[in-house]
Each structure stands twice: as structure tokens, then as C-alpha cells.
Backbone bond lengths (Angstrom), bond angles and torsions (degrees), N, CA, C in turn:
res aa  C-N    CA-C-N  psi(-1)  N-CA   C-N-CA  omega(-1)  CA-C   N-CA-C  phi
1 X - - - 1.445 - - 1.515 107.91 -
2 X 1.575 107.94 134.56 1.536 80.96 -175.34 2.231 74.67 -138.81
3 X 1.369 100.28 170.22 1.760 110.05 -171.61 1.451 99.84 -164.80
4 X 1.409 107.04 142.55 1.357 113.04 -178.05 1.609 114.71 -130.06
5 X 0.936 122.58 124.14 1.735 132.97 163.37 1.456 111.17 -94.05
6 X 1.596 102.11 178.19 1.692 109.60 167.32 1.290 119.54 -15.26
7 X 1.265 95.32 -83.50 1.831 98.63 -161.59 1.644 100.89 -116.55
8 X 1.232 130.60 24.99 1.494 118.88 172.39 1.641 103.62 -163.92
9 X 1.868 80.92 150.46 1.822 86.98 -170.45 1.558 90.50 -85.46
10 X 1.835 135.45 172.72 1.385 110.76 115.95 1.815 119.70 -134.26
11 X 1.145 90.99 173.41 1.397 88.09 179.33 1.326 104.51 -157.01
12 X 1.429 95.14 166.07 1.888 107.53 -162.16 1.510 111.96 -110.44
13 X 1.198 149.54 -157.27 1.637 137.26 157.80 1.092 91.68 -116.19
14 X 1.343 118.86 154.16 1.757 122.23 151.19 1.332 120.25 -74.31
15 X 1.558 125.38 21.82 1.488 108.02 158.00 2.025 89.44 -177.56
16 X 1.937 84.00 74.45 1.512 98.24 171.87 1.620 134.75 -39.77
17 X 0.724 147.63 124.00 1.845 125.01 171.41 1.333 97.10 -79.12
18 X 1.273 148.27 34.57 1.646 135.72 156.09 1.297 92.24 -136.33
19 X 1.260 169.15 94.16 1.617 155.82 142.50 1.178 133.02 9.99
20 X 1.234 128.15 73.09 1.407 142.78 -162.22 1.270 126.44 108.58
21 X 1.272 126.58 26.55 1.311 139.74 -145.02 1.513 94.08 -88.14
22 X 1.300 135.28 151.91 1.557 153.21 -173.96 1.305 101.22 -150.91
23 X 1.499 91.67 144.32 2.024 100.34 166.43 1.339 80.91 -145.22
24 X 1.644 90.71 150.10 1.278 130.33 178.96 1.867 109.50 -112.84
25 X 1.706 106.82 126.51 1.649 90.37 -171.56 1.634 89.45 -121.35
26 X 1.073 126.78 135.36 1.809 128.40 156.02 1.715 108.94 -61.42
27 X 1.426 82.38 114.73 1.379 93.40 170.27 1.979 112.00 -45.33
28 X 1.371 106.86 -36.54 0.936 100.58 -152.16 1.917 94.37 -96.34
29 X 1.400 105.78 138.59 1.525 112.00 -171.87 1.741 106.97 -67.28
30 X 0.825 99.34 97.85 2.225 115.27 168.55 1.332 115.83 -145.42
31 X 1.227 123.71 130.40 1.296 110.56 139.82 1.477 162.44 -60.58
32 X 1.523 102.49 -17.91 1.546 122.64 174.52 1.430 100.26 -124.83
33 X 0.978 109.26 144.47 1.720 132.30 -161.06 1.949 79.24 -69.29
34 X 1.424 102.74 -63.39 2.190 94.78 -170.76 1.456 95.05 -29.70
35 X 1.078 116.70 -71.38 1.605 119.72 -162.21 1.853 126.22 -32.02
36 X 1.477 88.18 -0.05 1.688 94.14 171.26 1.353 125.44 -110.89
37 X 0.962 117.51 159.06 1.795 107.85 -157.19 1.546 90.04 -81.43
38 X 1.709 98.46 177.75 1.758 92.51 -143.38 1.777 83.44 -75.64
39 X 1.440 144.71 -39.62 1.281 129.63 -146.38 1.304 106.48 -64.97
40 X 1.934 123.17 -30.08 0.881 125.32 -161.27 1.432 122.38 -117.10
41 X 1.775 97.79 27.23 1.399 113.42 165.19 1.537 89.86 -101.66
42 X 1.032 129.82 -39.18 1.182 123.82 -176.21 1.227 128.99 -53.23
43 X 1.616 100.49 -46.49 1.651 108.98 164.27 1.382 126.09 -50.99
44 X 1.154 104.61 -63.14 1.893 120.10 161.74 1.425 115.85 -21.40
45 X 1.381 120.99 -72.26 1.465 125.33 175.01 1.002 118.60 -64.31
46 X 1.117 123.53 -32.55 1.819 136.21 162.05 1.156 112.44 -50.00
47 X 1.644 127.90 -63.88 1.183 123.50 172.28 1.527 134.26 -91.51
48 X 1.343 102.10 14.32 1.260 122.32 172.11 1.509 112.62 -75.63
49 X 1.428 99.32 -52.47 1.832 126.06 -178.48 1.666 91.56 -66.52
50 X 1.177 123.67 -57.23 1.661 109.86 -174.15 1.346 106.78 -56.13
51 X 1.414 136.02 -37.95 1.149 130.00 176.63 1.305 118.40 -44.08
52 X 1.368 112.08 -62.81 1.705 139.98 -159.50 1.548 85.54 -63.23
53 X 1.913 121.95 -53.09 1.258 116.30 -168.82 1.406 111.48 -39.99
54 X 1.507 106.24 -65.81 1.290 131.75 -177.63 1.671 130.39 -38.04
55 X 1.873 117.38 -39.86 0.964 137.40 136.99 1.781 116.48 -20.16
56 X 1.613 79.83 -87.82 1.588 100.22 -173.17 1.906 110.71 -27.91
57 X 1.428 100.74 -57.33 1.421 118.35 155.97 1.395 121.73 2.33
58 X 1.287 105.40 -83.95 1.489 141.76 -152.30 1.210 89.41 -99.12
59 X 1.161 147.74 -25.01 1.284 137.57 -179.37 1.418 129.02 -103.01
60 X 1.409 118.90 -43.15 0.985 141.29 176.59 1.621 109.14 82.58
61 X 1.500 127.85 44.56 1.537 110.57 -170.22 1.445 116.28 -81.82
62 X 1.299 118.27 163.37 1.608 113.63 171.37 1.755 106.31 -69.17
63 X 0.973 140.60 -31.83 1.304 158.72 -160.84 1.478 136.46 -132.78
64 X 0.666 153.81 76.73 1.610 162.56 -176.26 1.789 101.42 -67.43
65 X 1.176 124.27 91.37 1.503 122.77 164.11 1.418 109.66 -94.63
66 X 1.324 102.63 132.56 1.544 132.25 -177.77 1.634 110.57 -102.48
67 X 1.246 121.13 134.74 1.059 128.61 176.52 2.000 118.18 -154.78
68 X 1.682 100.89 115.87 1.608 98.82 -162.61 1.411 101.62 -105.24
69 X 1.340 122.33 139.18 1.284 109.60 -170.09 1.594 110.70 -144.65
70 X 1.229 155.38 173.68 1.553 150.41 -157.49 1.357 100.07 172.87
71 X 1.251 128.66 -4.23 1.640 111.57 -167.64 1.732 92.13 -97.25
72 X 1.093 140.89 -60.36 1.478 132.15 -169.88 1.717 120.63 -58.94
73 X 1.314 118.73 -31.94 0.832 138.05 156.19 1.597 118.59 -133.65
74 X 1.354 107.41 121.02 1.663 126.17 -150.60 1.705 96.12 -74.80
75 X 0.940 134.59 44.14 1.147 124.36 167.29 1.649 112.34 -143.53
76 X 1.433 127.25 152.13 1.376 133.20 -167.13 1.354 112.11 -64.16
77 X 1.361 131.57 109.70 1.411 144.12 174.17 0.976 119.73 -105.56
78 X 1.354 145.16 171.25 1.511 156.78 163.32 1.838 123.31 -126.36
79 X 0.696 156.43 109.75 1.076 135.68 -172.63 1.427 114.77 -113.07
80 X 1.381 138.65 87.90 1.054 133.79 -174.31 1.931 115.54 -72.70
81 X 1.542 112.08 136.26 1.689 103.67 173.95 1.628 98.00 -131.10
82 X 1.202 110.34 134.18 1.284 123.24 -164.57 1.561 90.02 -95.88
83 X 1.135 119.19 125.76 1.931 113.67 -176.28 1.562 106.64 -116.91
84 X 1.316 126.90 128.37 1.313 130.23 164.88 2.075 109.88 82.83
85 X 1.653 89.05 50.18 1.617 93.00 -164.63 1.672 95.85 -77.72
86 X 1.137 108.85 157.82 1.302 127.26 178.27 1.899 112.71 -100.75
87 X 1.070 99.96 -49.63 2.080 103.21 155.40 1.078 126.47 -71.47
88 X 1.564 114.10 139.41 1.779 115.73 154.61 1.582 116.89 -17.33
89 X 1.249 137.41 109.72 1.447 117.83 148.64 1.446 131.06 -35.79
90 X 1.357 117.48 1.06 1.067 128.31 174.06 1.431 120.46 -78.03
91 X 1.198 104.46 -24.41 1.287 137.00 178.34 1.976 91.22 -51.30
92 X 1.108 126.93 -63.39 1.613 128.05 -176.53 1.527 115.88 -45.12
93 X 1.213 99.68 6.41 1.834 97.92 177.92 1.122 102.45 -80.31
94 X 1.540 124.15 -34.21 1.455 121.29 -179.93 1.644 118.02 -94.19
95 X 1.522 118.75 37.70 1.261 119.12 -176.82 1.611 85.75 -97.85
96 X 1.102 136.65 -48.47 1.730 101.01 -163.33 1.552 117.19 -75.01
97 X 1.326 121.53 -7.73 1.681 134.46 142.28 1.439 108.21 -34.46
98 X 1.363 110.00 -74.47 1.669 135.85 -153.24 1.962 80.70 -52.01
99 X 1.167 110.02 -61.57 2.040 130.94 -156.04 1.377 86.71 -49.58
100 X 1.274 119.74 -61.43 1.536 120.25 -162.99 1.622 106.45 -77.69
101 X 0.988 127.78 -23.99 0.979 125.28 -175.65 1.705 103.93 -71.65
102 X 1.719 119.67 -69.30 1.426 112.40 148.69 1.100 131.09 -42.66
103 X 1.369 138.73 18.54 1.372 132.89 170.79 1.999 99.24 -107.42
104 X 1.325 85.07 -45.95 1.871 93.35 -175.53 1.998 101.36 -64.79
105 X 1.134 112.90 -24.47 1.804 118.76 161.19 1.377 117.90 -48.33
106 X 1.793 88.40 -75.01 1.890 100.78 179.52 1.811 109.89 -65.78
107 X 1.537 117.81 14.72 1.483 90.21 -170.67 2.411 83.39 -97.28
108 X 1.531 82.10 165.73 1.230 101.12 -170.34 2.056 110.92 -68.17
């Protein structure tokens, strides 16, 4: 599954090693989240957190672990792992539904 907003792609694997696993990539090429100008750090964490919300959602986990990373591959990632989900991971087919659907909410 892969879905795109403002400033970040994400996409999932088809056969995660954590169960529900999501990454989040910045469109924009950086390695450290500072390194983006301020509107579009803002976006990032903004739509990073709607993601994770959105997850959480569909999944129901006790825990949402976050992990940001740039050194293996030099560009700004996120890796969200949903731990101790209570739904199918199957359940994530309907996250780029769920995204747009919260985006058409948050629009003004």
C-alpha cells in the first residue's frame, strides 16, 4: 500500500516483520527533520501524527513506537510499529481511505 500527502509518501511492505508496520518518507530530501524549512517541518509531523492516528485506528494497538532514521538510507524516514494490535493487519488496506478521509475533515 503506498499513499501520499503534502510533504510525505507512506508505504507499508506486503509481508512486514512487525504487523502493521508503516514508514513515513519526506518528500523532501534531508536527513534531520531541523533541516526542513519551518512550514514543512510542520507538515511532516503533522502528517506524520495523522498517519500514526489513523493506524492506531484500524488497528487498535496498545502502543505506537516511532522510530526516525536517515543514516542507512540518507534521506528523512519514520518508521511507525504498531505493538500489541488487536485487528487483522489487514485492516491497513483501508488506511489511504481512512488519510483522505481525515484530510477532507482537517481541510478548512
Amino acid at each position: 500500500m503506498a499513499a501520499e500527502l503534502e510533504s510525505i509518501w507512506v508505504r507499508t511492505e506486503p509481508e512486514p516483520s512487525v504487523p502493521g508496520y508503516v514508514c513515513v518518507v519526506s518528500k523532501r530530501h534531508v536527513v534531520e527533520p531541523f533541516e526542513l524549512p519551518p512550514d514543512e517541518m510542520d507538515a511532516f509531523w503533522r502528517e506524520s501524527m495523522r498517519v500514526a492516528q489513523a493506524v492506531a485506528e484500524l488497528l487498535g494497538p496498545r502502543k505506537m513506537n516511532y522510530e526516525i532514521h536517515g543514516n542507512t538510507i540518507p534521506h528523512l524516514h519514520m518508521h511507525l510499529y504498531p505493538r500489541d494490535i488487536e485487528r487483522s493487519p489487514d485492516a491497513l488496506a483501508g488506511l489511504a481511505t481512512a488519510l483522505r478521509a481525515r484530510r477532507r475533515r482537517a481541510a478548512p
